[in-house]
C-alpha positions in Angstrom: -20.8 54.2 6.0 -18.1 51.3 5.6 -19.1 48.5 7.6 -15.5 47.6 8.4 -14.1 47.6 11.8 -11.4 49.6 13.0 -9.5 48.5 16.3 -6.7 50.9 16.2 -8.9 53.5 17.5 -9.1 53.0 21.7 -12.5 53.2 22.8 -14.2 53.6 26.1 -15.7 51.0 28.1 -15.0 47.3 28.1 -13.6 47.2 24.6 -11.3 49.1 24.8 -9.8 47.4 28.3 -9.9 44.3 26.2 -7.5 45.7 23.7 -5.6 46.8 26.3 -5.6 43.3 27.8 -4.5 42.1 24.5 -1.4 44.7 24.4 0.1 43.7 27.6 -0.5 40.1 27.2 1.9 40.8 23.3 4.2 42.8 25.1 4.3 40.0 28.1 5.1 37.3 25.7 7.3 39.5 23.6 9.4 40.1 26.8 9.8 37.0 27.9 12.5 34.4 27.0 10.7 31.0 25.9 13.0 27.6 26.0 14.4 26.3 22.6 11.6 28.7 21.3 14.2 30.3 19.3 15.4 27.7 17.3 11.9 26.1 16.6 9.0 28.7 16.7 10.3 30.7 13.8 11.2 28.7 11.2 8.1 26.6 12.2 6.0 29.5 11.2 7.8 30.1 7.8 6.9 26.3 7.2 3.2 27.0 7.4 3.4 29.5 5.3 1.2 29.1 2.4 -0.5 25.9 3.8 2.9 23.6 2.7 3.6 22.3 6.6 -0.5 21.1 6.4 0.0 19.7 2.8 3.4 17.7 3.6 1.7 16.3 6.7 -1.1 15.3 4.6 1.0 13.6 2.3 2.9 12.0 4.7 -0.8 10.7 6.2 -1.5 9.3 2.8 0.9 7.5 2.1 0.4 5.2 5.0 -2.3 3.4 3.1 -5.0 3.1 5.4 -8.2 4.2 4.6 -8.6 6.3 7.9 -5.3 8.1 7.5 -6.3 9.2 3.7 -10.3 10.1 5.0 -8.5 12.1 7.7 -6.0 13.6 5.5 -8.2 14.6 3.0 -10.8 16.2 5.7 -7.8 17.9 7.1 -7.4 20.0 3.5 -11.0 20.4 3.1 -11.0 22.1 6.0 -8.2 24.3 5.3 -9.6 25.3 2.2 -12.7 26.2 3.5 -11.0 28.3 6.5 -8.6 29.7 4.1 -11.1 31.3 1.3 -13.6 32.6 4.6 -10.5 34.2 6.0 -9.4 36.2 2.7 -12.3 37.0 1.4 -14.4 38.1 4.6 -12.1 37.9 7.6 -9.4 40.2 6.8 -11.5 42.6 4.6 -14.3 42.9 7.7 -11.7 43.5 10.3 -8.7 46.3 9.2 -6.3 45.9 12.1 -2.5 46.6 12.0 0.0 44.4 12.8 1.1 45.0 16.1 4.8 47.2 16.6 7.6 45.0 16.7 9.7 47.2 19.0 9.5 45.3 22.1 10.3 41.8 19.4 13.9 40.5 19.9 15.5 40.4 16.4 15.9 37.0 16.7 12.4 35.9 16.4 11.3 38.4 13.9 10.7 37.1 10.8 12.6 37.9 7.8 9.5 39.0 5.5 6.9 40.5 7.9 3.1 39.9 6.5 2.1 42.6 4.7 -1.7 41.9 5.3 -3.4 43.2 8.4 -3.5 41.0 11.7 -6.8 40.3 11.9 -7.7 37.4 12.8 -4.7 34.8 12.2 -4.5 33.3 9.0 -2.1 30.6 10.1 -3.7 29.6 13.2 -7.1 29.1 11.3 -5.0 27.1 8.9 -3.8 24.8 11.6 -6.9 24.6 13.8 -8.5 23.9 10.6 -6.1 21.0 9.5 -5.8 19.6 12.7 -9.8 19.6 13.9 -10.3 18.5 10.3 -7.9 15.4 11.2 -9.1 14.8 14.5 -12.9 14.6 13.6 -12.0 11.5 10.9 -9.0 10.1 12.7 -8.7 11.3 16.3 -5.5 9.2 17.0 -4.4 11.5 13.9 -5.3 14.3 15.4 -3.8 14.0 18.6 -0.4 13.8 16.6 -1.2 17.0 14.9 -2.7 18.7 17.2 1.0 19.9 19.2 2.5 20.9 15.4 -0.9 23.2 15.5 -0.7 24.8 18.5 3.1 25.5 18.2 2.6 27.3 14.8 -0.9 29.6 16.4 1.4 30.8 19.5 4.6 30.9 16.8 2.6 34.3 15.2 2.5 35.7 18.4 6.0 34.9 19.6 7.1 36.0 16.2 5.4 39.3 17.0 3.2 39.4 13.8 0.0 38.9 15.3 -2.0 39.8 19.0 -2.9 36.7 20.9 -6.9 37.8 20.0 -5.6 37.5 16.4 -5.1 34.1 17.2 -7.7 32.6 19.4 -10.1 34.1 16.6 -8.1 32.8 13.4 -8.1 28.9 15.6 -11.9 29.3 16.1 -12.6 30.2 12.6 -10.4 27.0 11.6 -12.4 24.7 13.9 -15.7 26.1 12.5 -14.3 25.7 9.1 -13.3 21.9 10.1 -16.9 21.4 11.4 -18.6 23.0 8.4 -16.9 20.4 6.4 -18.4 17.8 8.4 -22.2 19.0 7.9 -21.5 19.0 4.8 -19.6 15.7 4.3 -20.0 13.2 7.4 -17.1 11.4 8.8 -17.3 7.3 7.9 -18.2 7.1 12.3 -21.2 9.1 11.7 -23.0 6.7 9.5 -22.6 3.0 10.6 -23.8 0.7 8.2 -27.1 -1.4 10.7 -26.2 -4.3 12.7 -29.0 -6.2 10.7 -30.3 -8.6 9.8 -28.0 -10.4 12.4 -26.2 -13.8 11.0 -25.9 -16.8 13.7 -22.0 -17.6 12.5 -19.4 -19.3 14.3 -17.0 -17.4 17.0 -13.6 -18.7 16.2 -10.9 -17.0 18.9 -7.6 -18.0 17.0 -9.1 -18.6 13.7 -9.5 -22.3 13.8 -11.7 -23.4 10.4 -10.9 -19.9 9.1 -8.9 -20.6 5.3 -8.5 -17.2 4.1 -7.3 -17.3 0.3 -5.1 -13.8 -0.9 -4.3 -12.2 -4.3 -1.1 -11.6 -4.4 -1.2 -9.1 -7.2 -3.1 -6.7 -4.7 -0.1 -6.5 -2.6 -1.7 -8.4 0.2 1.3 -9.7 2.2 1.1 -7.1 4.9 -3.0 -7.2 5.8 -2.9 -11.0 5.5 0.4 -10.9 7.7 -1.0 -9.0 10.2 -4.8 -11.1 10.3 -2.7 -14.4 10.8 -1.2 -12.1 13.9 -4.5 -12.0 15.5 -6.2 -15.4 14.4 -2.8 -17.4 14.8 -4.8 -20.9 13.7 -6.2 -19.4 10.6 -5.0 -20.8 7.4 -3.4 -18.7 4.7 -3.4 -19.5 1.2 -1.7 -16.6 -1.1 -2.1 -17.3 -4.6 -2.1 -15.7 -8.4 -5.2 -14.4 -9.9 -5.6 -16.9 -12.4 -5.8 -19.5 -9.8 -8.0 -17.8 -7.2 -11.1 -19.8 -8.5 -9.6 -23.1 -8.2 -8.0 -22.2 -4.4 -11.2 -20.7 -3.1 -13.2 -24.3 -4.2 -10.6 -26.2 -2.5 -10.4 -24.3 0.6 -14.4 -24.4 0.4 -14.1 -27.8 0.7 -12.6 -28.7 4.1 -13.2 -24.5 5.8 -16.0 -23.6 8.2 -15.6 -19.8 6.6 -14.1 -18.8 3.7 -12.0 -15.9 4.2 -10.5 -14.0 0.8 -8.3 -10.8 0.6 -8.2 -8.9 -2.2 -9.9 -6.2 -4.6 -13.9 -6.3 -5.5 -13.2 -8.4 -8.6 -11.6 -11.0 -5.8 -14.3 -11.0 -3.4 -16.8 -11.5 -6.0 -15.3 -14.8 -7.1 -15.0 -15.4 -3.7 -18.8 -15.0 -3.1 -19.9 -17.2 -6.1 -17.8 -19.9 -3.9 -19.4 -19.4 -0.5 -22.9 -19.1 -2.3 -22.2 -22.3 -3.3 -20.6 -23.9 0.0 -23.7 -22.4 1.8 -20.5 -20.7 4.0 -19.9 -17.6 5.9 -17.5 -15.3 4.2 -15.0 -13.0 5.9 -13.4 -10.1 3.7 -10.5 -8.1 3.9 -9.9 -5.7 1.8 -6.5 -5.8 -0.4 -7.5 -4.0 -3.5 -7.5 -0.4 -4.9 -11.2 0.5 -4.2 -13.0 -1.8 -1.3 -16.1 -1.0 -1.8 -18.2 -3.7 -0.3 -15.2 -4.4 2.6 -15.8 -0.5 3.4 -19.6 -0.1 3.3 -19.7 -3.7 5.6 -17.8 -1.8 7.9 -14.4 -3.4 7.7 -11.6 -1.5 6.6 -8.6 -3.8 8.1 -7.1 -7.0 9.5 -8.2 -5.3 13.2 -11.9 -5.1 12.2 -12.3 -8.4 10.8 -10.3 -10.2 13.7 -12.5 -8.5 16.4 -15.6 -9.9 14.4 -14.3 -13.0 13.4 -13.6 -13.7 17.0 -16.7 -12.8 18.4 -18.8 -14.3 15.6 -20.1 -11.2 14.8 -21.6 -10.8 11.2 -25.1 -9.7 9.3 -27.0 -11.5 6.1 -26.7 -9.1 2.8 -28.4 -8.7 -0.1 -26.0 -10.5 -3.3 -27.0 -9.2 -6.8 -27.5 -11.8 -10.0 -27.7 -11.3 -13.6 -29.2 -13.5 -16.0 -28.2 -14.2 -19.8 -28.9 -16.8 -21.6 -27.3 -19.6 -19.9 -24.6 -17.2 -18.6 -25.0 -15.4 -14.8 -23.2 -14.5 -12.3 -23.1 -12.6 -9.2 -22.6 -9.0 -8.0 -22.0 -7.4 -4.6 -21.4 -3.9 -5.4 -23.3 -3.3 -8.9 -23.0 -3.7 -12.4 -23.4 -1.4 -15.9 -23.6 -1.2 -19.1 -22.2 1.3 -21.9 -19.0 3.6 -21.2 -18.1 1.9 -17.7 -17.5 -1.3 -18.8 -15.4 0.0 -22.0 -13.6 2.0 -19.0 -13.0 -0.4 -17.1 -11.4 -2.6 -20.0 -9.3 0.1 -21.0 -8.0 0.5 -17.6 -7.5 -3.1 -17.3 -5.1 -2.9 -20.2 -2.7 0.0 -18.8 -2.8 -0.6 -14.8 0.1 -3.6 -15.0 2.1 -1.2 -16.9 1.4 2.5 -15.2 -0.5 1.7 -12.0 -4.1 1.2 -10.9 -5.2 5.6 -10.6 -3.7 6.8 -13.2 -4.8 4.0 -15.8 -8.1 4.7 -14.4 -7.2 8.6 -15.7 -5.9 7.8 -18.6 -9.2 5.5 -19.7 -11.4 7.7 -19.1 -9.6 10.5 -21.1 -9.9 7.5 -24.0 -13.2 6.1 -23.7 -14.9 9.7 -23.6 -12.9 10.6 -26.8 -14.0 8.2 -28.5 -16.0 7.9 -31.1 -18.5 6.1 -29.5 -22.1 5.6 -29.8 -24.8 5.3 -27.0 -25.8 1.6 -25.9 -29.6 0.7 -27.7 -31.5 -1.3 -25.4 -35.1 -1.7 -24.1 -35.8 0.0 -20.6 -38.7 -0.4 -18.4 -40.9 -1.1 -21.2 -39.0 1.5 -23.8 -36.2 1.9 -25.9 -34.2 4.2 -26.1 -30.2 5.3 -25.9 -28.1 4.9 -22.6 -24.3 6.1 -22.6 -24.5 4.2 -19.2 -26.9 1.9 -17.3 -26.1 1.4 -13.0 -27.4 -0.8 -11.0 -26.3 -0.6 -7.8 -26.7 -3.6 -5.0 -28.4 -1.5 -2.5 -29.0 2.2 -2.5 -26.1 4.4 -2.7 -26.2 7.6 -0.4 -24.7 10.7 -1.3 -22.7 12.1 1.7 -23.2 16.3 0.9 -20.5 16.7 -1.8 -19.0 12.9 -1.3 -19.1 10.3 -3.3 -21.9 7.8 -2.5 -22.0 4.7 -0.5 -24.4 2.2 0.7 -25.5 2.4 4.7 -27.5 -0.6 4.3 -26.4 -3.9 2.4 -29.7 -5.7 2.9 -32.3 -3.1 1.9 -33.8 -5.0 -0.9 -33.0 -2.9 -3.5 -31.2 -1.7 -6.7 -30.8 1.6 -6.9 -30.8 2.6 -10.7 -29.2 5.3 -12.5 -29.2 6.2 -16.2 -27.4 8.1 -18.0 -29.4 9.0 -21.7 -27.8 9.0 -24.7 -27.5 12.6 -26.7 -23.7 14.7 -27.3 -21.4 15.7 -24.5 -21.2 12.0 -23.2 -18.6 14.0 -20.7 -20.9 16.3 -19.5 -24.0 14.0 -19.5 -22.2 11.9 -16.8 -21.0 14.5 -15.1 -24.5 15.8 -14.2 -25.4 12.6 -13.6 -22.8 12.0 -10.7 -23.0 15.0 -9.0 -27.0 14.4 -8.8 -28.2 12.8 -5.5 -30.2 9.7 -5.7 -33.8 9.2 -7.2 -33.0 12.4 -9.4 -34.7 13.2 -12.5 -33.1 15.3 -15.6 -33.2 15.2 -19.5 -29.9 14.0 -19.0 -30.4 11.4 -16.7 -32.6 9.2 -13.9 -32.3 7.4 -11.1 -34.8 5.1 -9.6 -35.1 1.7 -7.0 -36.3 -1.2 -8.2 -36.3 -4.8 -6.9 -36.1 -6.2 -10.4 -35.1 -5.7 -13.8 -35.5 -6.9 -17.0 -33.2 -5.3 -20.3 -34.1 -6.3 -23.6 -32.9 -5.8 -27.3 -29.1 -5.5 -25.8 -27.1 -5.7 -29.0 -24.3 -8.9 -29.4 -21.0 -7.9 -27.8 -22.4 -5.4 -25.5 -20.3 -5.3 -22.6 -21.2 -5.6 -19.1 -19.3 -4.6 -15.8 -19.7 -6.4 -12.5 -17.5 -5.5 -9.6 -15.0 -4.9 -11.7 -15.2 -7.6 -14.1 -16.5 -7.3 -17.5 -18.3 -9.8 -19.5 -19.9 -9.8 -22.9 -23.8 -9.8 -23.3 -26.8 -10.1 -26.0 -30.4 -10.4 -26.4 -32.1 -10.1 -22.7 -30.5 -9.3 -19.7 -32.7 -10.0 -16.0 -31.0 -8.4 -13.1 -32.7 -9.9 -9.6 -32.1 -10.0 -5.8 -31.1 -12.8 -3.3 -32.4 -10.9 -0.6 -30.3 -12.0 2.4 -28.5 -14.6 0.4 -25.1 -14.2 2.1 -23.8 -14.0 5.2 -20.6 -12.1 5.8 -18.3 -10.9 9.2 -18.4 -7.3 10.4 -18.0 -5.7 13.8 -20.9 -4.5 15.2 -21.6 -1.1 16.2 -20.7 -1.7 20.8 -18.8 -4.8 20.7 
């Protein structure tokens, strides 16, 4: 016996009063003449067709260039997706309804090419419930923008006469199921707040006073630093080149009561080394591609940092150092060894001339090519080859299908992964970053450590440290400064 329902066939008892309910309500709105409906629903249900209406609005989210509207966007296709494949492969399969008789239908709302699937439930409004609960769950000023477009386009199917109102209200709860299945499986940033500890005693400066805040200008900066200086009017603003960020961040060390920098990871890691130094608190806002450490702190704008600067809210976090030779240096994020670093060379060499993302692209196309060989170097006691070494500065959390980030920046930790050396670099590193953390494979490791100590690294070997790369050789200690800098954020209530 097929297990597929059949609701043309009138049945006795409350189901069948239901689908007469449903009828009469198609009929009523069918019959009924709607305001400026005709001139809007229509072709606003031929522009969802095929998910484009969702996908422009996406796109239009995106290019706004804050990290909320591209979570939010992204969320808002991911749940499509997902509501789209459970629709056509289970929802209209399951349920074999026809469309309902366009009769009653005015010829001006019909559509021109009537769906030739059957009605239920609603494709389109599990589309846009999908897109816009999606939205709202990352970004729910976002949402409440989309949210109206939605709506219009689930009661457009019925105005249009392709589809019953029960069509409808089951296609826009399959979408917000869809939109909250996503979320299990990937958690909005809101859902994991990085902990308010350990708190830092720093200064509460309401217009900025003491604050010198030094830009890169080659991160396109003008804008977030603009719109800081808006909120702490007495802060001071330094916007300089890259090759000269070292020398202003020393002099602005020098008379500041924080050290503020704006700029990408390389940036804030020079900007680090300084306040280490200075024994100063340091205020970030992010102004490059990536923003790692800015996001995992917790601030992802000149609105964040303002609130926390004014309040003289902050926390102490761990600060990574390497060791070689007589050369070190600092890390925030994490540093590597083997195919990153020569990635992140080759990138270096094509973003000025093709942009940032699809450098990135193109070097990694190049460096897995390659005729390459694995790193040789002493680990834990063994050697053996690597085709990449990661340390991270604090352990990196993977968020379902998400890439990782770090919920706590003062943990103690480096969280270790290893990618061994053998054929199919490509796939090797693949496994390896779709594998959670403290993971075990031929192919690769991953273990947390609060010290470590590389030996036999060959001369030239490169290594990668928030973005920067640097030649190494001979031994190579990586160690903690547990709690070694203190940094603004907005705490979680405040």
């Amino acid at each position: 016996m097929s297990p597929d329902v059949d609701l043309t066939s009138p049945r006795p008892g409350r189901p069948h009063r239901l689908l007469t309910l449903d009828t009469r309500l198609f009929e009523f709105a069918a019959t009924h003449t709607w305001p400026a409906a005709e001139r809007i629903l229509p072709r606003l249900s031929r522009t969802a067709n095929h998910g484009v209406l969702w996908f422009a609005t996406a796109a239009a989210m995106a290019a706004t260039h804050t990290p909320r509207s591209r979570r939010a966007a992204a969320r808002g296709i991911a749940s499509l997706a997902l509501a789209s494949a459970t629709i056509n492969t289970l929802g209209k399969r399951s349920v074999r309804r026809p469309r309902p008789v366009l009769d009653p239908v005015p010829l001006v709302r019909r559509l021109k090419r009537q769906p030739i699937t059957t009605s239920f439930p609603s494709g389109h409004s599990a589309s846009a419930a999908a897109f816009a609960t999606g939205v709202a769950l990352e970004s729910p000023a976002w949402g409440a923008a989309v949210a109206p477009v939605a709506w219009s386009v689930a009661l457009s199917r019925v105005y249009t006469g392709v589809h019953f109102p029960s069509d409808v209200l089951a296609g826009a709860a399959l979408g917000a199921g869809a939109a909250f299945a996503v979320r299990g499986l990937v958690p909005t940033r809101s859902q994991v707040i990085p902990p308010a500890r350990p708190r830092a005693d720093l200064p509460a400066l309401p217009d900025g006073e003491g604050l010198v805040v030094v830009a890169n200008t080659a991160s396109g900066t003008a804008d977030r630093v603009h719109a800081l200086h808006d909120g702490l009017p007495l802060a001071e603003i330094v916007e300089c080149a890259p090759e000269d960020m070292p020398a202003e961040l020393e002099k602005a060390a020098a008379h500041a009561r924080v050290l503020g920098v704006c700029g990408g990871d390389g940036t804030v890691n020079t900007a680090a080394a300084v306040a280490l130094r200075h024994d100063l608190p340091l205020a970030v806002l992010p102004g490059g591609t990536l923003n790692h450490f800015a996001y995992d702190l917790g601030v992802e704008g000149a609105r964040d940092l303002t609130r926390a600067v004014r309040q003289g809210d902050g926390v102490r976090v761990d600060v990574g150092r390497y060791v070689c030779g007589d050369q070190e240096g600092v890390f925030l994020n994490g540093c590597s060894l083997g195919v990153y670093p020569e990635l992140v060379r080759e990138r270096d060499l094509w973003s000025g001339k093709i942009g940032g993302w699809p450098a990135g692209v193109l070097a990694a196309l190049r460096v897995l090519r390659a005729d390459s060989h694995p790193l040789e170097a002493e680990f834990r006691g063994e050697a053996r080859p690597l085709w990449l070494l990661f340390v991270g500065n604090g352990t990196y959390h993977r968020m379902g299908l998400a890439p990782g980030r770090r919920t706590d920046l003062a943990d103690g930790h480096f969280d270790v992964r290893v990618v061994h050396g053998g054929r199919r670099p490509a796939l090797r590193l693949l496994a390896a970053a779709l594998a959670g953390p403290l993971t075990r494979s031929p192919a690769h490791a991953a273990v947390q450590v609060g010290r470590l100590r590389l030996t036999g690294v060959a001369p030239g070997t490169l290594l990668a440290y928030d973005g920067e790369v640097t030649e190494v050789a001979g031994e190579v200690t990586l160690e903690k400064l547990p709690e070694g800098l203190a940094v603004y954020r907005p705490l979680p209530g405040n």
